[in-house]
C-alpha positions, 0 to 999 in steps of 0.5 A, a space after each residue: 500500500 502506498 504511504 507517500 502521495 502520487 505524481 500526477 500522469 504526465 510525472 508518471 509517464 516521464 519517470 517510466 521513460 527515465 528509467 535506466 535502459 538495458 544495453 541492448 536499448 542504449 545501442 538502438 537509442 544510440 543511432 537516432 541520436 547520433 543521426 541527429 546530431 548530424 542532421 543538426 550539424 548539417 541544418 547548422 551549416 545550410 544557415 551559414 551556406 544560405 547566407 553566403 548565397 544571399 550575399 553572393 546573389 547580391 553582388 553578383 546582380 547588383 548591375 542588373 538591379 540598377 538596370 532602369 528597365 527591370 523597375 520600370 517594369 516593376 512601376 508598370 506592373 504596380 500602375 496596373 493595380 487597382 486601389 480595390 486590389 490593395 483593400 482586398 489585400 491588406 484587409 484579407 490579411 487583417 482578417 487571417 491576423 485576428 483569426 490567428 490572434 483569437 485562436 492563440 488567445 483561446 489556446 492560452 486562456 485554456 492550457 496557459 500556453 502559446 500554441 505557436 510557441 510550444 509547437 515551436 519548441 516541441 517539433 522545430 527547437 529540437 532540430 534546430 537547437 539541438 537540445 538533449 532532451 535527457 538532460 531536461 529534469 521533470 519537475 515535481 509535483 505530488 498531488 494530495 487526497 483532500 483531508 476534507 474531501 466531500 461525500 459523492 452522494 450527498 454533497 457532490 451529486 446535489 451539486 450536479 443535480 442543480 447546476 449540471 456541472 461536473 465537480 469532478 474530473 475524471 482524472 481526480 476520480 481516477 485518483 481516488 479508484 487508486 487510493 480505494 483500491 489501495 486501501 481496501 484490496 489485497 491478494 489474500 482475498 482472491 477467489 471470493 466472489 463479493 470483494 472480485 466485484 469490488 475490485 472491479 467496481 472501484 474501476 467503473 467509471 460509471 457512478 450507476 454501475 459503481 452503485 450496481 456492483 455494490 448491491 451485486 456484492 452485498 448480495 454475495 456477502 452481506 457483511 461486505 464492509 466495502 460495499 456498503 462504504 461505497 453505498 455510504 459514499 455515492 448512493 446516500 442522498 443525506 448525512 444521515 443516510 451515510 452515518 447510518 451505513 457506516 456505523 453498520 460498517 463499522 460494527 462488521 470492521 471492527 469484528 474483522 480487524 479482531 479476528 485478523 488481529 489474533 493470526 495476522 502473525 501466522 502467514 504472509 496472507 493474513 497479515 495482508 489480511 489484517 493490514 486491509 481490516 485495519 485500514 478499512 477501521 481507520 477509513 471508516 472511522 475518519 468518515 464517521 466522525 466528518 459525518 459527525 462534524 458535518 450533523 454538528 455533533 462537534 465534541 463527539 467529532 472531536 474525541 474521534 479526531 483526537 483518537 484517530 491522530 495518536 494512530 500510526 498505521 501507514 496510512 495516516 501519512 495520506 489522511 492527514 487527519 490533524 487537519 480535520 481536527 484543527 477545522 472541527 476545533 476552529 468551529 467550536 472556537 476552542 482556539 487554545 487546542 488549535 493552537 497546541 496542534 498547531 505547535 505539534 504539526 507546524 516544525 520546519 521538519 514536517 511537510 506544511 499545507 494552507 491549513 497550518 500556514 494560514 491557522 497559524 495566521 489566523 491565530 496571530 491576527 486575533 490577537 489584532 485584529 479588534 484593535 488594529 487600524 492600517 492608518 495609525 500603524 503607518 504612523 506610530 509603527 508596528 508593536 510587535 503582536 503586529 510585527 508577528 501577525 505581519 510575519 505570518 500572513 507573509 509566510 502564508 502567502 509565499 506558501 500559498 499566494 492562491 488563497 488570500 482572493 479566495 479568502 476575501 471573496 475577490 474570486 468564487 470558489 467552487 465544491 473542493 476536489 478529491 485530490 488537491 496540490 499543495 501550494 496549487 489553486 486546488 489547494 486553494 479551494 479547498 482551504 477557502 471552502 472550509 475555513 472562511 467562515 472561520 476568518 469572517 467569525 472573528 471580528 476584523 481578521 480580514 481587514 487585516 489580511 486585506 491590508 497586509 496581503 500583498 506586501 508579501 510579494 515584496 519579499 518573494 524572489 521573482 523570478 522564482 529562482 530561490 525562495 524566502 521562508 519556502 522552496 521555490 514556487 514548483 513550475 507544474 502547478 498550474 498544469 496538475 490544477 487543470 487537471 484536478 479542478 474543473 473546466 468551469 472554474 478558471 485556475 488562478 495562476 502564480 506568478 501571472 503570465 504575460 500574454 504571449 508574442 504571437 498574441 501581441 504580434 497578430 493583434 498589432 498585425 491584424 490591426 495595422 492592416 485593418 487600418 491600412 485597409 481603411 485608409 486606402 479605401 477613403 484616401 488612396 493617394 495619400 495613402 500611396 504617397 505615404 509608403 512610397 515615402 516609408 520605402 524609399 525610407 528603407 531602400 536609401 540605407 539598403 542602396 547606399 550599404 551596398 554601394 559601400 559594399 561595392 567599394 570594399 569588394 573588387 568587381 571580379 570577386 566571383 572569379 577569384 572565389 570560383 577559382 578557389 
C-alpha cells in the first residue's frame, strides 16, 4: 500500500521513460541520436551556406538591379493595380491576423500556453537547437487526497443535480479508484466472489454501475464492509443516510480487524489480511466522525479526531487527519487546542499545507485584529503582536499566494476536489471552502489580511529562482490544477503570465492592416504617397550599404572565389 502521495500522469509517464535502459536499448537509442546530431550539424551549416548565397546573389546582380528597365517594369506592373486590389489585400490579411490572434488567445486562456510557441519548441527547437532532451529534469509535483474531501452522494451529486456541472474530473476520480483500491484490496482475498466485484467496481467509471456492483456484492456477502462504504459514499442522498451505513460498517470492521488481529502473525496472507481490516477501521472511522462534524455533533467529532491522530498505521501519512481536527476545533472556537496542534504539526521538519500556514495566521491576527487600524500603524509603527501577525500572513502567502482572493471573496470558489496540490489553486479551494467562515467569525481578521496581503510579494524572489521562508514556487502547478479542478472554474495562476508574442504580434498585425485597409479605401493617394515615402525610407540605407559594399569588394570577386 502506498504511504507517500502520487505524481500526477504526465510525472508518471516521464519517470517510466527515465528509467535506466538495458544495453541492448542504449545501442538502438544510440543511432537516432547520433543521426541527429548530424542532421543538426548539417541544418547548422545550410544557415551559414544560405547566407553566403544571399550575399553572393547580391553582388553578383547588383548591375542588373540598377538596370532602369527591370523597375520600370516593376512601376508598370504596380500602375496596373487597382486601389480595390490593395483593400482586398491588406484587409484579407487583417482578417487571417485576428483569426490567428483569437485562436492563440483561446489556446492560452485554456492550457496557459502559446500554441505557436510550444509547437515551436516541441517539433522545430529540437532540430534546430539541438537540445538533449535527457538532460531536461521533470519537475515535481505530488498531488494530495483532500483531508476534507466531500461525500459523492450527498454533497457532490446535489451539486450536479442543480447546476449540471461536473465537480469532478475524471482524472481526480481516477485518483481516488487508486487510493480505494489501495486501501481496501489485497491478494489474500482472491477467489471470493463479493470483494472480485469490488475490485472491479472501484474501476467503473460509471457512478450507476459503481452503485450496481455494490448491491451485486452485498448480495454475495452481506457483511461486505466495502460495499456498503461505497453505498455510504455515492448512493446516500443525506448525512444521515451515510452515518447510518457506516456505523453498520463499522460494527462488521471492527469484528474483522479482531479476528485478523489474533493470526495476522501466522502467514504472509493474513497479515495482508489484517493490514486491509485495519485500514478499512481507520477509513471508516475518519468518515464517521466528518459525518459527525458535518450533523454538528462537534465534541463527539472531536474525541474521534483526537483518537484517530495518536494512530500510526501507514496510512495516516495520506489522511492527514490533524487537519480535520484543527477545522472541527476552529468551529467550536476552542482556539487554545488549535493552537497546541498547531505547535505539534507546524516544525520546519514536517511537510506544511494552507491549513497550518494560514491557522497559524489566523491565530496571530486575533490577537489584532479588534484593535488594529492600517492608518495609525503607518504612523506610530508596528508593536510587535503586529510585527508577528505581519510575519505570518507573509509566510502564508509565499506558501500559498492562491488563497488570500479566495479568502476575501475577490474570486468564487467552487465544491473542493478529491485530490488537491499543495501550494496549487486546488489547494486553494479547498482551504477557502472550509475555513472562511472561520476568518469572517472573528471580528476584523480580514481587514487585516486585506491590508497586509500583498506586501508579501515584496519579499518573494521573482523570478522564482530561490525562495524566502519556502522552496521555490514548483513550475507544474498550474498544469496538475487543470487537471484536478474543473473546466468551469478558471485556475488562478502564480506568478501571472504575460500574454504571449504571437498574441501581441497578430493583434498589432491584424490591426495595422485593418487600418491600412481603411485608409486606402477613403484616401488612396495619400495613402500611396505615404509608403512610397516609408520605402524609399528603407531602400536609401539598403542602396547606399551596398554601394559601400561595392567599394570594399573588387568587381571580379566571383572569379577569384570560383577559382578557389
Amino acid at each position: 500500500m502506498p504511504d507517500v502521495p502520487r505524481s500526477s500522469a504526465r510525472q508518471q509517464r516521464a519517470a517510466t521513460t527515465a528509467r535506466q535502459p538495458s544495453p541492448v536499448t542504449i545501442v538502438c537509442v544510440s543511432r537516432p541520436a547520433m543521426a541527429k546530431e548530424a542532421i543538426y550539424w548539417i541544418w547548422k551549416k545550410l544557415w551559414w551556406a544560405w547566407y553566403l548565397a544571399i550575399t553572393m546573389m547580391v553582388c553578383y546582380s547588383r548591375e542588373y538591379i540598377r538596370k532602369k528597365g527591370v523597375w520600370d517594369a516593376v512601376a508598370d506592373f504596380m500602375e496596373t493595380l487597382t486601389p480595390k486590389f490593395y483593400i482586398a489585400l491588406t484587409a484579407t490579411s487583417s482578417f487571417i491576423s485576428f483569426l490567428i490572434m483569437v485562436s492563440e488567445w483561446m489556446y492560452f486562456q485554456k492550457y496557459g500556453v502559446s500554441f505557436i510557441e510550444q509547437f515551436s519548441l516541441n517539433y522545430i527547437s529540437p532540430w534546430i537547437g539541438g537540445g538533449n532532451d535527457n538532460n531536461q529534469q521533470v519537475p515535481e509535483c505530488k498531488v494530495w487526497r483532500n483531508p476534507l474531501g466531500l461525500f459523492r452522494g450527498a454533497e457532490y451529486a446535489r451539486y450536479y443535480n442543480v447546476t449540471k456541472r461536473d465537480p469532478l474530473t475524471f482524472y481526480d476520480m481516477n485518483l481516488s479508484a487508486q487510493d480505494h483500491q489501495a486501501f481496501f484490496i489485497c491478494d489474500a482475498d482472491s477467489g471470493k466472489p463479493d470483494y472480485e466485484i469490488m475490485q472491479a467496481a472501484w474501476r467503473e467509471r460509471v457512478p450507476a454501475a459503481r452503485v450496481k456492483a455494490a448491491h451485486l456484492a452485498l448480495e454475495k456477502n452481506s457483511e461486505c464492509v466495502t460495499a456498503l462504504i461505497m453505498l455510504a459514499e455515492e448512493e446516500a442522498p443525506t448525512m444521515v443516510k451515510v452515518e447510518k451505513i457506516l456505523r453498520k460498517a463499522l460494527k462488521i470492521a471492527e469484528a474483522n480487524y479482531k479476528k485478523t488481529q489474533k493470526s495476522h502473525h501466522v502467514d504472509a496472507n493474513a497479515e495482508m489480511k489484517h493490514r486491509r481490516d485495519l485500514n478499512v477501521l481507520i477509513y471508516i472511522r475518519r468518515r464517521i466522525a466528518m459525518c459527525c462534524r458535518k450533523l454538528r455533533k462537534l465534541k463527539e467529532a472531536i474525541k474521534m479526531f483526537r483518537d484517530l491522530s495518536k494512530e500510526m498505521p501507514p496510512i495516516m501519512n495520506i489522511l492527514n487527519v490533524h487537519e480535520n481536527l484543527i477545522e472541527v476545533l476552529l468551529e467550536t472556537q476552542s482556539y487554545a487546542d488549535v493552537q497546541s496542534v498547531l505547535a505539534k504539526y507546524d516544525d520546519i521538519n514536517l511537510p506544511k499545507s494552507a491549513v497550518i500556514c494560514y491557522t497559524s495566521a489566523l491565530l496571530k491576527i486575533r490577537v489584532i485584529a479588534d484593535k488594529y487600524n492600517a492608518g495609525n500603524a503607518s504612523k506610530r509603527g508596528f508593536n510587535q503582536a503586529e510585527e508577528i501577525a505581519i510575519e505570518a500572513i507573509h509566510r502564508a502567502v509565499e506558501f500559498n499566494p492562491h488563497v488570500p482572493k479566495y479568502l476575501l471573496e475577490m474570486k468564487s470558489y467552487i465544491l473542493p476536489p478529491e485530490h488537491i496540490l499543495k501550494r496549487g489553486d486546488s489547494e486553494a479551494v479547498a482551504y477557502a471552502f472550509f475555513h472562511l467562515a472561520h476568518w469572517k467569525r472573528i471580528k476584523g481578521a480580514l481587514s487585516v489580511l486585506n491590508v497586509m496581503w500583498e506586501s508579501a510579494f515584496d519579499q518573494i524572489p521573482y523570478p522564482l529562482e530561490k525562495g524566502y521562508l519556502f522552496h521555490p514556487y514548483p513550475a507544474c502547478t498550474e498544469l496538475a490544477d487543470r487537471e484536478l479542478l474543473p473546466s468551469h472554474h478558471k485556475v488562478s495562476v502564480f506568478p501571472k503570465k504575460d500574454l504571449p508574442f504571437f498574441i501581441h504580434f497578430t493583434a498589432g498585425l491584424s490591426s495595422f492592416s485593418a487600418l491600412l485597409a481603411l485608409m486606402i479605401y477613403l484616401h488612396p493617394q495619400l495613402t500611396g504617397n505615404l509608403v512610397y515615402i516609408f520605402c524609399m525610407w528603407i531602400i536609401v540605407p539598403i542602396n547606399y550599404c551596398l554601394d559601400r559594399l561595392e567599394t570594399l569588394l573588387p568587381n571580379n570577386i566571383l572569379d577569384i572565389i570560383s577559382n578557389i
